[in-house]
C-alpha positions in Angstrom: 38.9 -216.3 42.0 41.1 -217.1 38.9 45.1 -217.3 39.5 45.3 -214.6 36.5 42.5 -212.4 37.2 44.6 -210.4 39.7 48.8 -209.6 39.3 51.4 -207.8 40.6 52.4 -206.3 37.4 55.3 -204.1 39.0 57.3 -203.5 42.4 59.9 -200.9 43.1 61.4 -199.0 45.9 60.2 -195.3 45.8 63.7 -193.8 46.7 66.9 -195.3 44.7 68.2 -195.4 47.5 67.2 -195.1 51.0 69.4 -193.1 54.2 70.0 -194.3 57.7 66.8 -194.2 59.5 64.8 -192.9 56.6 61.1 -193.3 55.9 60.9 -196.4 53.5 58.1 -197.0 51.2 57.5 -199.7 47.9 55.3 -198.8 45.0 53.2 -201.8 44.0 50.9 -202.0 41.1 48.4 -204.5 40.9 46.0 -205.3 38.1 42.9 -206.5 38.3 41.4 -208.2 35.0 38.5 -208.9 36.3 35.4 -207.0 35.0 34.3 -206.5 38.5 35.9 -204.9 42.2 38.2 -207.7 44.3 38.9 -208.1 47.5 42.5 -209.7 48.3 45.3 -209.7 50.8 48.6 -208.6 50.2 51.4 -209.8 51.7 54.9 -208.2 51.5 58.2 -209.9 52.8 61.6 -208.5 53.7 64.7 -210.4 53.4 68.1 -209.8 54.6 70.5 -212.0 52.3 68.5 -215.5 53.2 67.2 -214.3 56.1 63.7 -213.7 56.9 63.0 -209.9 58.6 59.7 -208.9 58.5 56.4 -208.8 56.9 53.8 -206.5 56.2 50.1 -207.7 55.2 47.3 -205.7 54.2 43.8 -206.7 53.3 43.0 -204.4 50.6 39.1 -204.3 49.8 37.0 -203.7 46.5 39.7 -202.7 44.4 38.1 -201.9 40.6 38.8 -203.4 37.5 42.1 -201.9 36.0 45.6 -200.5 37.4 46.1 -199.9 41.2 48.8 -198.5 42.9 49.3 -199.3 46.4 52.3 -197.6 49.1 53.6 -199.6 51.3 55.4 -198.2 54.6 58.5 -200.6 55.5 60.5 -199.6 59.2 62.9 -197.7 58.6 66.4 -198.9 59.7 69.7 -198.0 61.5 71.7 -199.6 58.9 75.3 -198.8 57.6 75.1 -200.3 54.4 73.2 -202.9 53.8 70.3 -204.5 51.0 67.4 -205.8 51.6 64.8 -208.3 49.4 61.6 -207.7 48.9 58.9 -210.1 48.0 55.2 -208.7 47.6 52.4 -212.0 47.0 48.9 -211.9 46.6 46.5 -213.8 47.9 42.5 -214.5 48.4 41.1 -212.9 51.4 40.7 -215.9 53.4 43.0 -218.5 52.0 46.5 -219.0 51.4 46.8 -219.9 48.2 49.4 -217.4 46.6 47.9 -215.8 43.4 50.8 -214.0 42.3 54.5 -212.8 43.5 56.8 -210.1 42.6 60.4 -209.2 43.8 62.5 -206.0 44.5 65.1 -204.8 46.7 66.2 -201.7 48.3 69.2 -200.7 50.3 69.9 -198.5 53.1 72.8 -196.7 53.9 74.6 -194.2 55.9 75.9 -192.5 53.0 75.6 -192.8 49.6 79.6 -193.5 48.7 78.6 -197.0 50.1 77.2 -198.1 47.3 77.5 -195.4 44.5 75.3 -196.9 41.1 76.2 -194.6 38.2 73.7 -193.9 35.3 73.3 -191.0 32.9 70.9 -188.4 31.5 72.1 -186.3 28.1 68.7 -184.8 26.7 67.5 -181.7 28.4 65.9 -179.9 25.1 62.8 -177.4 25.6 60.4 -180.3 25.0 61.8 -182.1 27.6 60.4 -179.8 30.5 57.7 -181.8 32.3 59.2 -185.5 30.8 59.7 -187.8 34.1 60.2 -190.9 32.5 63.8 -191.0 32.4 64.4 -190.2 36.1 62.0 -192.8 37.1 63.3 -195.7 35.0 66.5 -194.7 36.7 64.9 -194.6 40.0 64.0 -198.7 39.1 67.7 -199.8 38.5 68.2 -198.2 41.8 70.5 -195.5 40.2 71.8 -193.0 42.8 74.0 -191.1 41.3 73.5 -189.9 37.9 75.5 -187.8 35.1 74.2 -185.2 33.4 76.6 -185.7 29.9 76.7 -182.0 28.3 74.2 -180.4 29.8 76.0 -177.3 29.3 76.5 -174.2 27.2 80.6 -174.4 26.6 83.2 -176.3 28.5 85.1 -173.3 29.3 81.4 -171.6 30.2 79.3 -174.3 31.5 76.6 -171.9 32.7 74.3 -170.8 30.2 73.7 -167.0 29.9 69.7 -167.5 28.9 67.9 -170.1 29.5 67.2 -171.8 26.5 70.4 -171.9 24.4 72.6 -173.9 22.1 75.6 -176.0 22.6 78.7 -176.2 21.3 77.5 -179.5 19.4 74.6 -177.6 18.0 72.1 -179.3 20.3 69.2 -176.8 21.6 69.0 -177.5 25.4 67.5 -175.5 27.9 68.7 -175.0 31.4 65.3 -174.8 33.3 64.5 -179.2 32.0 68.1 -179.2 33.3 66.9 -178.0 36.5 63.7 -179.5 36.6 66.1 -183.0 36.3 68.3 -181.9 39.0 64.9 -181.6 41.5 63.7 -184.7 40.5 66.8 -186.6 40.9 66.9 -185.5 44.4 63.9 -186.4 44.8 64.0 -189.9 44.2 66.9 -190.0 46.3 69.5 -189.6 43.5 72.8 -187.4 43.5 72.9 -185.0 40.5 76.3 -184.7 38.8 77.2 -182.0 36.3 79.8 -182.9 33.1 82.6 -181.0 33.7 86.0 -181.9 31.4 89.1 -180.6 33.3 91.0 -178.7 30.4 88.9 -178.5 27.1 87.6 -175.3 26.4 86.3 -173.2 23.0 88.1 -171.9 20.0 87.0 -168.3 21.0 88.8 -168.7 24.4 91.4 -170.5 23.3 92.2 -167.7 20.6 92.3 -165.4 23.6 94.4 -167.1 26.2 96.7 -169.1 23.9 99.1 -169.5 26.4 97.2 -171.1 28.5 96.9 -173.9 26.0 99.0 -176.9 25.6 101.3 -178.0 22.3 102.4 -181.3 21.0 106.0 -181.5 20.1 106.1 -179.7 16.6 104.2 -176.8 18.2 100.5 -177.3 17.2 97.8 -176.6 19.7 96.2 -179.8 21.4 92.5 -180.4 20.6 89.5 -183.0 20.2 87.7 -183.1 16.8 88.8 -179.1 16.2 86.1 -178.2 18.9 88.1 -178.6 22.0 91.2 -177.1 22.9 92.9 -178.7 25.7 94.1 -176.6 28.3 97.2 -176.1 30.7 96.2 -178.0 34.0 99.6 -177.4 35.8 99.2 -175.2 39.1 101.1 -172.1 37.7 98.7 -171.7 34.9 95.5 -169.7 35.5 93.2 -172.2 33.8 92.5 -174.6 37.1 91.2 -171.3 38.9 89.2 -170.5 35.9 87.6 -174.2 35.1 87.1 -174.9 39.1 85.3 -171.6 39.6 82.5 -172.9 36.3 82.2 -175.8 38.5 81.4 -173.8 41.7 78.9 -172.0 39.9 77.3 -175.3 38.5 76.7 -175.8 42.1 75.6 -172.8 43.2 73.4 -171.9 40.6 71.9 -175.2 39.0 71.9 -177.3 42.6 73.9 -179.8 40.9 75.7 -181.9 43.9 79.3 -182.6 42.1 81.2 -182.6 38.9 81.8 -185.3 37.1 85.8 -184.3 36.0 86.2 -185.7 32.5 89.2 -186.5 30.7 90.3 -187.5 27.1 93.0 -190.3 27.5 95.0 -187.6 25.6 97.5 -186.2 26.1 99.3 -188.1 28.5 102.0 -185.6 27.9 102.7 -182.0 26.1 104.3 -178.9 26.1 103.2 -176.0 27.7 103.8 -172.0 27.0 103.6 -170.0 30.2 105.3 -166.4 29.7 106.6 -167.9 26.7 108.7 -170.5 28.3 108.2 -173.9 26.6 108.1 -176.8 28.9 107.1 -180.3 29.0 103.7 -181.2 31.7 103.5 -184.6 32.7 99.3 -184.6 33.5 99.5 -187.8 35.3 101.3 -185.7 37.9 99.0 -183.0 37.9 95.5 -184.6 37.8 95.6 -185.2 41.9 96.5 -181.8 42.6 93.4 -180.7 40.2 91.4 -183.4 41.7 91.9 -181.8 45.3 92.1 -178.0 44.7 88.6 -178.8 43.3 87.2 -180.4 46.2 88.6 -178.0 48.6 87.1 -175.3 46.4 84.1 -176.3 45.8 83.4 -177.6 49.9 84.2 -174.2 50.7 80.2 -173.3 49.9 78.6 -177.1 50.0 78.9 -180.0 52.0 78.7 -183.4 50.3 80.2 -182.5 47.0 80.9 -185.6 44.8 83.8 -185.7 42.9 84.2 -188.5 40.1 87.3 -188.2 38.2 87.5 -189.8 34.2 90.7 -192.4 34.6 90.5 -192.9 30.8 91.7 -196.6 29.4 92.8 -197.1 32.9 95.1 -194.2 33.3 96.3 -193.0 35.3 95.1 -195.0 38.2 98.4 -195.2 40.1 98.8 -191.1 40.6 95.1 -190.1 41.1 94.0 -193.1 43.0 94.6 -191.7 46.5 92.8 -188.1 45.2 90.2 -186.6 46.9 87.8 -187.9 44.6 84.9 -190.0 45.9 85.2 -193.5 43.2 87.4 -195.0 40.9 85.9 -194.3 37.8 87.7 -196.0 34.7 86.6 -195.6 31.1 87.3 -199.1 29.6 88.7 -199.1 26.1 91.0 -201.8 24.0 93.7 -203.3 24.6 91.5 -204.7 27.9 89.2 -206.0 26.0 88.9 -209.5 27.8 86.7 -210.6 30.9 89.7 -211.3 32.6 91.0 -207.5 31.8 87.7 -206.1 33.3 89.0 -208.2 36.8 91.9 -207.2 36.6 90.8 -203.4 36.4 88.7 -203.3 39.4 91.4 -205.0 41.3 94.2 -202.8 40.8 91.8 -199.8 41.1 90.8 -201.1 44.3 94.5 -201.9 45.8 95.7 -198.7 44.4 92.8 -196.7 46.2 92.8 -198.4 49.5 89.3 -199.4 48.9 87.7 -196.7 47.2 84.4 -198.0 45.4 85.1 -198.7 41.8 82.6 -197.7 38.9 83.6 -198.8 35.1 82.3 -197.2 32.2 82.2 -200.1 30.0 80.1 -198.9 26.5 78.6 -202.0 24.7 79.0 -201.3 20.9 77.0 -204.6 19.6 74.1 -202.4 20.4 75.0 -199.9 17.9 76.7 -201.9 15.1 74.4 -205.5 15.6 70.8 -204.0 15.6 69.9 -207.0 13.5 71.4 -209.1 16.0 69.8 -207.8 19.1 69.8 -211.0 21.2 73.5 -211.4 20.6 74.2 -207.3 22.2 71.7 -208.6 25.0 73.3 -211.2 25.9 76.8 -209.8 25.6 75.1 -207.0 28.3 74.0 -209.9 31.1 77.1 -211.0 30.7 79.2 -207.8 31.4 76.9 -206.9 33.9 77.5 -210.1 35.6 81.4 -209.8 35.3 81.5 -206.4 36.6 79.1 -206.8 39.9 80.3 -210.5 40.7 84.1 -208.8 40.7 82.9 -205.9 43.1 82.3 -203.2 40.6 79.9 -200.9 39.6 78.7 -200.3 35.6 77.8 -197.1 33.9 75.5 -198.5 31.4 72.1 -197.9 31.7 70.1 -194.1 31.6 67.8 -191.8 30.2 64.7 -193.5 29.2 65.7 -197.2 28.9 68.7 -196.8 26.6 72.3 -198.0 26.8 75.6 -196.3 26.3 77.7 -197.5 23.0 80.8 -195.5 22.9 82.0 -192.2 24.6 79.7 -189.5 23.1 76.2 -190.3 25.7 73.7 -188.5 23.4 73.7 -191.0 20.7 72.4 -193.3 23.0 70.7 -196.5 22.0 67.8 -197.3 23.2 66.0 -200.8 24.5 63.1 -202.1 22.9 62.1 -205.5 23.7 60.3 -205.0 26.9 61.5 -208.3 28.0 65.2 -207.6 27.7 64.7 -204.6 30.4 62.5 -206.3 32.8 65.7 -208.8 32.7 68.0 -206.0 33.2 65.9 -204.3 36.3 66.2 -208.5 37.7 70.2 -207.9 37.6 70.0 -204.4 38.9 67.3 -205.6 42.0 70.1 -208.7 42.4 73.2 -206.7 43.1 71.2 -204.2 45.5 69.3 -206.9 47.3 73.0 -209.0 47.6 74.9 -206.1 47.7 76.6 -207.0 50.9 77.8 -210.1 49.6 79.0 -208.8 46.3 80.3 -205.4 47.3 82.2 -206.4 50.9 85.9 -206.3 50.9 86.5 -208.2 53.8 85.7 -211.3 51.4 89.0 -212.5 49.8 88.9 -213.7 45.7 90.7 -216.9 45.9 89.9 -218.3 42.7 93.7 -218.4 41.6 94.8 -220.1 45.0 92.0 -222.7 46.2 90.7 -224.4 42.8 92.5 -226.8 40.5 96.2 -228.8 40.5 96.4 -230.6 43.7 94.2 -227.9 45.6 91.2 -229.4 47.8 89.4 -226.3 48.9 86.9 -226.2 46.0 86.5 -228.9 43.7 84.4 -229.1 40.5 82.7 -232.1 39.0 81.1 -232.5 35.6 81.4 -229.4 34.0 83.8 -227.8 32.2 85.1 -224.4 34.5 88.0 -221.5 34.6 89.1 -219.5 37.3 89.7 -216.2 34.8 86.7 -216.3 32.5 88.2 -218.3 29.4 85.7 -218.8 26.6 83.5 -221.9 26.5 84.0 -222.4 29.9 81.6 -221.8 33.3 84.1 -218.8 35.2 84.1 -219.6 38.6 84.4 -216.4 41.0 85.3 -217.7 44.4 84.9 -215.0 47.6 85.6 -215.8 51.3 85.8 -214.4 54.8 85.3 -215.7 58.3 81.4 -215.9 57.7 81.0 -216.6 54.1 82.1 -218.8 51.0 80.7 -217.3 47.9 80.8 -218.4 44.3 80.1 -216.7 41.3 79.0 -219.1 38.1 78.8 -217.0 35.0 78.5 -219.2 32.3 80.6 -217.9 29.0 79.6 -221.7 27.4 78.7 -221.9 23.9 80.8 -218.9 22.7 84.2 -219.3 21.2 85.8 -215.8 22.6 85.8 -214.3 25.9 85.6 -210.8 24.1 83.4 -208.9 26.8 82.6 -205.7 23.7 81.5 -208.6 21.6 78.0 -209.7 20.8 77.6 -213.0 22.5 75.5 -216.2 22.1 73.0 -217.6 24.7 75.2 -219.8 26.6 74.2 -222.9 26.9 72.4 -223.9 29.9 73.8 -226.2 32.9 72.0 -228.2 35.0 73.3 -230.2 38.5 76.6 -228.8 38.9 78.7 -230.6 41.3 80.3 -228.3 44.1 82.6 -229.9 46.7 84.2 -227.3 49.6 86.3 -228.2 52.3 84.9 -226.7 55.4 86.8 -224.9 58.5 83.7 -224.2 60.6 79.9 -226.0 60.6 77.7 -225.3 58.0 74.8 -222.6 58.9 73.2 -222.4 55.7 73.3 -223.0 52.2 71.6 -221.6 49.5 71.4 -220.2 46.1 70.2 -217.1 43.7 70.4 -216.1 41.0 68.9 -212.5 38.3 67.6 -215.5 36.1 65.7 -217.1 38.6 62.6 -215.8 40.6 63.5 -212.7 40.2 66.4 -213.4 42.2 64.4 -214.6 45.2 66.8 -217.1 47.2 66.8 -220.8 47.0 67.7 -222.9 50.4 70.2 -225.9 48.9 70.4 -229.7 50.5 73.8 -230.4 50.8 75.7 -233.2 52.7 79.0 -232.9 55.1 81.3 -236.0 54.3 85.2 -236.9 56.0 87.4 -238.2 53.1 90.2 -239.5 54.3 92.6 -237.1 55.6 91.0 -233.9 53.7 88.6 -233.1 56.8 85.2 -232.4 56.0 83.7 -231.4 53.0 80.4 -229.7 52.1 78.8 -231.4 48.9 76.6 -229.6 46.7 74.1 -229.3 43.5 73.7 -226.4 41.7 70.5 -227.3 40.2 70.6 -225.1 37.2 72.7 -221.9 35.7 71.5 -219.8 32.7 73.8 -216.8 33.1 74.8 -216.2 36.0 74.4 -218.2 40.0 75.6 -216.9 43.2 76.2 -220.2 45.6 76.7 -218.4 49.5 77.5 -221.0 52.2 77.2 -219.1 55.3 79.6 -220.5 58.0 78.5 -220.5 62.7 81.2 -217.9 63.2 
């Protein structure tokens, strides 16, 4: 048999995400180029980090020329949180010579706040009914939790009164594809989220409840492009009972599972005219007590309701942080305009919440104003993506049918076309699930500031130029660490001159045998590397030497034998 004759030409997860002791299953499709039937053995492996789990090997007989889809069954596990690898190979019937291999990853958790991967879906016109495209190309970044951008008939009405109706931007949408999206979502294992902005509501019902408005300063009514009129979110005005009852009805009657509550940045403050009393409403102050009348509202009649509140430019963080809202969603606009800034972000959003899981919505403009320069918005894209995962976050990016978000309006959309470009997106998304308990625990301390550089000996670089906060031209070193693991994050920002993160970006330039030293505490278990770039993120066992210099103790040398984008070094430590 011919190596080429037979390929794995795709591998995913069937679920986005698996639950605690559910049934999981992997889709694989294998071709066979051949022009008659094969006979082959199939042989699928399951990884834990580095670790070997299982395997499952099937000898799969006189499959035709053509597509095949094959099921596999995996054991399901009792498993907080956790992500597994998994790496399907083909080979002959009777010999072990491997044909072809293929990777994925899928995670398993006991709730789906553990690891909550945000995409979006904004077209739901007539033609739409039937479509499933969109969900399952979501399904394959491992998106569980996805937001369904204006899929409704006003923001002061959000239920349709027909079925098939028009929006408030002119859009013809119909609410049984809205449905039919919902259904699917669940599914494939996916938590549906309606659009819901907390204060913005029509001309017609602003014009009939213009005290519940709000006013700028020299008495003009507040509103977004002369569409939206912003609304009075303070608890003596009537408009939080009104606005949190169209949510409960999103629930009720579209089997939506939570609201994503959206926000405009402005205002931060206005004036509002309750009984004809001017007075000034700081929102900052009132966005938690929104935030949790909402929740307690809306679990009144559902259990498991997701809230996800719009903390627009990074505001206000502080005051909503502690909200009974289920992430720290943050809408990333300039001045943080720096890969530092997107660090800095995810840390205070995190020290603010106590924890809470932190998603940024991060739109990528070089998509929509570089279309000549594609490579450079693809590149800037790894890049982010890379940042944001490596730093513990989560990115809003990617949805509908293999398009990307460019600014804050989601149906303009744009959407991938180089087929390569998204197979190397789905290798970032399967990386952070299949190493999402290395990149997503807390317990493991960013000590980049503290342990590199001056006179410090806990991690020492050799012959190449690096930065602990992600300066241009420069490998940024990311480095993690708890009782059981030192991790380090190389994402290489070489060969470009700013360390603008909404900036189209170059290829950076690669690097090859990277000198690592780390002074150890504890014996050496294992280490190894992986990286999106590389095998499909498949791990890479490391040799590595332990050395006494002088009075420094022992210290673990190491060669990082190439970086493209991005490398994740783990040295796991005998606890």
């Amino acid at each position: 048999m011919k190596k080429m004759n037979l390929c794995i030409k795709d591998l995913y997860p069937k679920k986005a995400q698996f639950l605690k002791n559910e049934r999981i299953e992997l889709r694989v499709e294998i071709e066979n180029c051949s022009e008659i039937p094969v006979t082959f053995r199939l042989e699928v492996r399951i990884y834990y980090v580095d670790q070997f789990i299982e395997d499952y090997i099937q000898e799969i007989l006189n499959v035709p020329a053509g597509l095949s889809i094959l099921d596999v069954a995996i054991q399901s596990k009792d498993e907080d949180f956790k992500g597994f690898g998994a790496d399907a190979a083909l080979y002959p019937i009777d010999s072990n010579t491997q044909l072809h291999v293929f990777s994925t990853s899928f995670d398993v958790v006991s709730n789906w706040r553990k690891s909550p991967r945000y995409g979006f879906l904004s077209d739901f016109a007539p033609a739409e009914l039937g479509t499933t495209d969109d969900v399952n190309y979501l399904n394959k970044l491992h998106i569980n939790l996805v937001q369904f951008y204006d899929w409704m008939y006003r923001h002061d009405e959000l239920v349709p009164p027909r079925s098939e109706f028009t929006d408030l931007m002119g859009r013809e949408l119909s609410l049984s594809v809205v449905k039919e999206k919902v259904a699917l979502c669940h599914a494939l294992g996916m938590k549906a989220i309606a659009y819901g902005a907390v204060y913005a509501a029509s001309q017609p019902f602003f014009e009939q409840h213009p005290d519940w408005a709000l006013y700028d300063s020299n008495g003009k009514v507040l509103d977004l492009i002369g569409l939206f009129f912003i609304m009075n979110i303070s608890d003596e005005s009537p408009w939080p009972k009104h606005i949190i009852s169209q949510y409960k009805k999103a629930l009720e009657e579209v089997g939506f599972d939570g609201i994503h509550m959206d926000t405009y940045g402005a205002p931060k403050t206005a004036f509002s005219r309750l009984h004809g009393v001017s007075r000034i409403e700081k929102l900052k102050d009132q966005f938690p007590f929104l935030i949790n009348s909402t929740r307690s509202e809306l679990e009144k009649d559902k259990e498991d309701v997701c809230l996800i509140f719009n903390n627009v430019g990074n505001w206000p963080v502080d005051t909503v942080a502690l909200a009974a809202q289920d992430a720290m969603y943050i809408e990333v606009w300039h001045p943080y305009e720096r890969y530092h800034h997107i660090q800095q972000i995810i840390r205070m959003a995190k020290f603010h919440s106590e924890g809470k899981p932190v998603i940024l919505a991060a739109y990528l403009k070089p998509f929509r104003e570089q279309p000549s320069a594609i490579d450079r918005a693809n590149f800037s894209a790894l890049l982010l993506t890379a940042v944001i995962s490596a730093n513990g976050g989560y990115h809003l990016l990617h949805g509908e049918n293999q398009a990307v978000l460019t600014q804050g309006y989601y149906v303009d959309y744009t959407t991938l076309e180089d087929a390569n470009f998204v197979r190397e997106i789905r290798n970032y998304y399967d990386f952070i699930v299949r190493y999402a308990n290395l990149l997503f625990d807390d317990s493991l301390e960013d000590v980049s500031m503290t342990h590199t550089g001056w006179d410090n000996i806990e991690y020492v670089f050799g012959n190449f130029s690096w930065s602990a906060y992600g300066e241009a031209s420069k490998v940024w070193t990311l480095i993690r660490e708890n009782a059981q693991y030192k991790t380090i994050s190389f994402i290489n920002l070489t060969n470009n001159e700013d360390d603008l993160w909404n900036e189209g970006k170059n290829r950076p330039s690669e690097q090859h045998d990277l000198q690592v030293n780390i002074l150890l505490d504890r014996k050496v278990k294992s280490v190894f590397m992986a990286s999106p770039d590389i095998d499909m993120g498949r791990h890479r066992n490391l040799n590595f030497t332990v050395t006494t210099e002088g009075s420094k103790g022992q210290i673990l040398k190491v060669v990082i034998p190439d970086l493209y984008f991005w490398d994740l070094l783990v040295v796991e430590l005998e606890l």
